[in-house]
N, C-alpha and C positions, 0 to 999 in steps of 0.2 A: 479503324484498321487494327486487325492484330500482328503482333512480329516474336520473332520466334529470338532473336540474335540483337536487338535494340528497344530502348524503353524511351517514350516519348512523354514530353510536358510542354508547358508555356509557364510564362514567366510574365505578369504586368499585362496580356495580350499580346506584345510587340513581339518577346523573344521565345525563340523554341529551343528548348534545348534536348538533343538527342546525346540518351546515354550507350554506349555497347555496353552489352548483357552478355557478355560469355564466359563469368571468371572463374568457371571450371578451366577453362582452355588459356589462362591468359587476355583474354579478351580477343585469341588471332582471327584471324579476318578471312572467312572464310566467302564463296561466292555471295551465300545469303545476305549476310552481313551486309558486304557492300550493294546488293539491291536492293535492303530495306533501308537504305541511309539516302540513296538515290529516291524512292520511292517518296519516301516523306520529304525530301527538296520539292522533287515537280510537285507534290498535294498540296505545299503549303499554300495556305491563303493569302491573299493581299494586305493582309493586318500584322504578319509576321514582317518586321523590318531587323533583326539580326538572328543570327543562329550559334546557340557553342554548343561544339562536338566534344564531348568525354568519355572515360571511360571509368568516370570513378576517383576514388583516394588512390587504389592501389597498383592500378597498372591501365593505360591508356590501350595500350593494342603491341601486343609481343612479337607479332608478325603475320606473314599472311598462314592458313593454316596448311600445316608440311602436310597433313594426307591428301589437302586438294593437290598439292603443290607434286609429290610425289611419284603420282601416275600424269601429271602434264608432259607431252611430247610437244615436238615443236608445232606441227600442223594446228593444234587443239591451242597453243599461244599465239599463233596468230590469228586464230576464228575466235577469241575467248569474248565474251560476251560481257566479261569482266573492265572492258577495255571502254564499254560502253556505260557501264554506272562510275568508274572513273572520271569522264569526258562530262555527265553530268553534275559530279560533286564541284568540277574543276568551271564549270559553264555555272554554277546558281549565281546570279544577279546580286543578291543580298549580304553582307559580309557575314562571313565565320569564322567564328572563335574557336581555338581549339585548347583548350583549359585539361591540360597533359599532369599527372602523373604517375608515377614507379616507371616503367620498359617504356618506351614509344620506340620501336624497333622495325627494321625492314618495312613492309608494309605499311604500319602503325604511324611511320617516321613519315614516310609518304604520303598516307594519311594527311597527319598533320601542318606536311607542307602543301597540301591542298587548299588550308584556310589560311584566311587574310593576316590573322593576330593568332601567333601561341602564347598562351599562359602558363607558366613552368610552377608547379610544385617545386619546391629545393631537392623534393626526392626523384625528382625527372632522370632519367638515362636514356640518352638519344642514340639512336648509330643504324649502323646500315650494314650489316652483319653476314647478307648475302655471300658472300667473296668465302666464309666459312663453310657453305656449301656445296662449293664449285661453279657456282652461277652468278649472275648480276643482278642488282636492283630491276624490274621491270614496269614500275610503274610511273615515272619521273625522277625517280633518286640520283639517276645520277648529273638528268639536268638540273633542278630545283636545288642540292647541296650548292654546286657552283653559283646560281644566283645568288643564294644567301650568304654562303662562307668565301664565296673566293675560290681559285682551282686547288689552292695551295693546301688549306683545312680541308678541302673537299675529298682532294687525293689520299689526305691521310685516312682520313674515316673511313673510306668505299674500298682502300686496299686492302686495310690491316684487318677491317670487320669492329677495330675496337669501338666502344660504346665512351659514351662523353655524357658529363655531369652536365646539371642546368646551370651552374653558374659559369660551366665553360661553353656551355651553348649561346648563352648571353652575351660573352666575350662577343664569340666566332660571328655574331648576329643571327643564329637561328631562332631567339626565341627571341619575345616581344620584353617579356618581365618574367622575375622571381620570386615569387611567393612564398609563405608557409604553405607546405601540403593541407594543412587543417581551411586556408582562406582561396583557395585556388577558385576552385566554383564560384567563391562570395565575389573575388576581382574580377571574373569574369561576367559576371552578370551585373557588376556594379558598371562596368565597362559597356554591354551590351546595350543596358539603361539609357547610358551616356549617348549612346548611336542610334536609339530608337529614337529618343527627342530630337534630334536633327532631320532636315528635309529629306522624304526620301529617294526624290529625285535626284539630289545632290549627291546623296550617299553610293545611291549606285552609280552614277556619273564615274563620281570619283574612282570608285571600286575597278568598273569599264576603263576608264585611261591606264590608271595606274598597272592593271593586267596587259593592257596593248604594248607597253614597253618589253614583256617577255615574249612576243608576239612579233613583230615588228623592228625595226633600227630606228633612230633619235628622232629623224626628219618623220618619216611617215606617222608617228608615235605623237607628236606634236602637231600634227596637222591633226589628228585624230584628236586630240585634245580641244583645240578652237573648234573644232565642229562640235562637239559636244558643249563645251560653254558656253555656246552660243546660241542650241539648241535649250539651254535652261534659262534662258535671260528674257524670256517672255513665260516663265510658269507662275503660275499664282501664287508657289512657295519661295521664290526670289522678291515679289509683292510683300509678302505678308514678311520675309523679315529684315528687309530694310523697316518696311513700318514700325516692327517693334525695337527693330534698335534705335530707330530717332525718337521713338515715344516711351524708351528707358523698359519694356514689359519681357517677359519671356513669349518667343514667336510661339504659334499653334500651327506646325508644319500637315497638311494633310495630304503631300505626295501628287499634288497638281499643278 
């Protein structure tokens, strides 16, 4: 596949890592963009078990891009089509890394909290900036802040439009960890490494519950959870690593 707004690798076999390619623009997030990030989720193969999303040392994603943004009316925001490679970044099975730094902004920021784990550069700047426009976040910003930060951080950020450092993102629990900008990629793929050797029925299990809680209230969230543990206590990868831990070896998980 070629792409016009995204640069694709692998990593080991297991990990993909998809970089945005638009640093003329910032990296902003233009429709393409988001259906070539969409596009390479659904292709991927069954040998890809994690994925981190970047955009680089210098700037992860600025925003979405103001000329699409521009001429959008309301009728054209509610038919946008954009709504639908969203629902697939937000739907991929597999977890994603999102290994952020310089802007992760509006869109970018959203983005980001599409995946499971951020990885912050120290030079990261998060926020949600929309409110400077006259408009609101539209792609979960203003749910997804509230889960992570609380209403309280959440309110401040989506009012004021101001932008927040990594090390205050880490406070707030937006991000996972804080790096140097120079090792951001390296922890995140050292990390990625880490979740490939694990079962991957497990991994997406876990991935699946832990999303039903945003989804769902405590009780339904929890039953949703026994049904899947229990759906994995006859796979061949629960086999194979009880084995290896009562026989001291490192498991060979193969996702059955």
């Amino acid at each position: 596949m070629s792409f016009k707004d995204i640069k694709v690798e692998t990593e080991n076999q297991h990990i993909l890592i998809i970089t945005i390619n638009r640093e003329s623009v910032f990296n902003a997030l233009r429709t393409n963009t988001l259906k070539e990030i969409a596009e390479v989720l659904s292709s991927s193969s069954d040998e890809i078990r994690c994925v981190i999303l970047t955009g680089g040392e210098k700037v992860f994603a600025a925003g979405a891009d103001i000329n699409e943004l521009e001429i959008k009316n309301t009728f054209e925001s509610i038919n946008d089509v954009r709504t639908s490679y969203w629902e697939t970044i937000k739907d991929f099975k597999k977890p994603i890394i999102a290994s952020v730094n310089g802007f992760c902004l509006g869109g970018g920021c959203e983005l980001a909290m599409h995946c499971d784990i951020i990885i912050a550069g120290d030079n990261a700047q998060f926020g949600q900036p929309e409110i400077n426009l006259g408009i609101m976040p539209g792609a979960g910003g203003t749910q997804r802040t509230v889960k992570a930060m609380g209403k309280s951080n959440a309110m401040l950020m989506l009012l004021t439009g101001d932008f927040i450092d990594a090390k205050t993102a880490k406070k707030m629990n937006l991000v996972s960890e804080v790096v140097p900008v120079q090792t951001t990629i390296i922890r995140s793929i050292e990390i990625a490494n880490k979740i490939a050797k694990k079962s991957p029925l497990a991994v997406n299990a876990i991935k699946s519950s832990v999303l039903a809680s945003y989804e769902t209230g405590l009780s339904a969230s929890l039953k949703y959870e026994k049904t899947i543990f229990s759906g994995i206590l006859s796979s061949s990868d629960k086999k194979e690593g009880i084995s290896a831990f009562k026989e001291k070896r490192k498991p060979n998980f193969k996702g059955q």
